[in-house]
N, C-alpha and C positions, 0 to 999 in steps of 0.2 A: 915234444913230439916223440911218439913211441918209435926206437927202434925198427920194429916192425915194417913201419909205413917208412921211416926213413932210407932203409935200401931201396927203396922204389923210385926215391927222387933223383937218383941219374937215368933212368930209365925216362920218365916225365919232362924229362930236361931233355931229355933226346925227341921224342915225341915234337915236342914244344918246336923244336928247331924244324923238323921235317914239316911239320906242317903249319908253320906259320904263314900266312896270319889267318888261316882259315880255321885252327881249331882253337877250342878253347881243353886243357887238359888238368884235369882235377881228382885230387885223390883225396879219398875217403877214407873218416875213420868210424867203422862198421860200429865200433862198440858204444860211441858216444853218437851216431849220426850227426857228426860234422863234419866240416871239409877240413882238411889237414894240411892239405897246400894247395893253389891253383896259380897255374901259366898259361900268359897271352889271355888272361881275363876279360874278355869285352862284355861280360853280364852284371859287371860290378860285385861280383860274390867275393867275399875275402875269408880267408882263413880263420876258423870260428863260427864261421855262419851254419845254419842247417844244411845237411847234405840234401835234403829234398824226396829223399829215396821210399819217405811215401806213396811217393807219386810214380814210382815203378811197381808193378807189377812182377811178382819172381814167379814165375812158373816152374814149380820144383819137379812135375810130372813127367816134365818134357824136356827137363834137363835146364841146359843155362838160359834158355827162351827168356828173354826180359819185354815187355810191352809198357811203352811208357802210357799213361793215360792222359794226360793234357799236359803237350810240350808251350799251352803258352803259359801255364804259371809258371815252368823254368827257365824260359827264355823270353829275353824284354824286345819288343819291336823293337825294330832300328840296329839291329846286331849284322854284324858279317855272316852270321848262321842264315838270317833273312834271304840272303842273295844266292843265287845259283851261284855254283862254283861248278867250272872246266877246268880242270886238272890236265887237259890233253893237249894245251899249246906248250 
């Protein structure tokens, strides 16, 4: 793993902790579009796998605007993503 992405994984380990078990948290390596690590995995993706990022949209006009185009090739029915989450109890 590149350096680069490696100072990112406490930060993703932090993430991980705050919101589990409601996120899934995954970093990307831009250069190869793979994933580079992912935590709290409920999609089955592992490290190696394609990033997907096809399937984002970057709107460079408008600055960081990202628009996904079809979240069901990234996401498998039957995930925790599927289910409303209230954050507020």
């Amino acid at each position: 793993m590149l350096p680069e992405i490696k100072r990112y994984l406490p930060i993703a380990q932090a993430i991980e902790m705050l919101l589990y078990p409601y996120a899934e948290i995954v970093l990307h390596d831009l250069a190869t579009n793979t994933i580079a690590a992912i935590f709290n995995s409920f999609s089955h993706r592992e490290p190696g796998d394609d990033s997907l990022l096809e399937e984002i949209e970057f709107d460079c006009e408008r600055g960081s605007r990202l628009v996904l185009k079809d979240i069901s090739k990234c996401i498998p029915l039957g995930t925790p993503s599927d289910k409303s989450m209230n954050l507020s109890h």
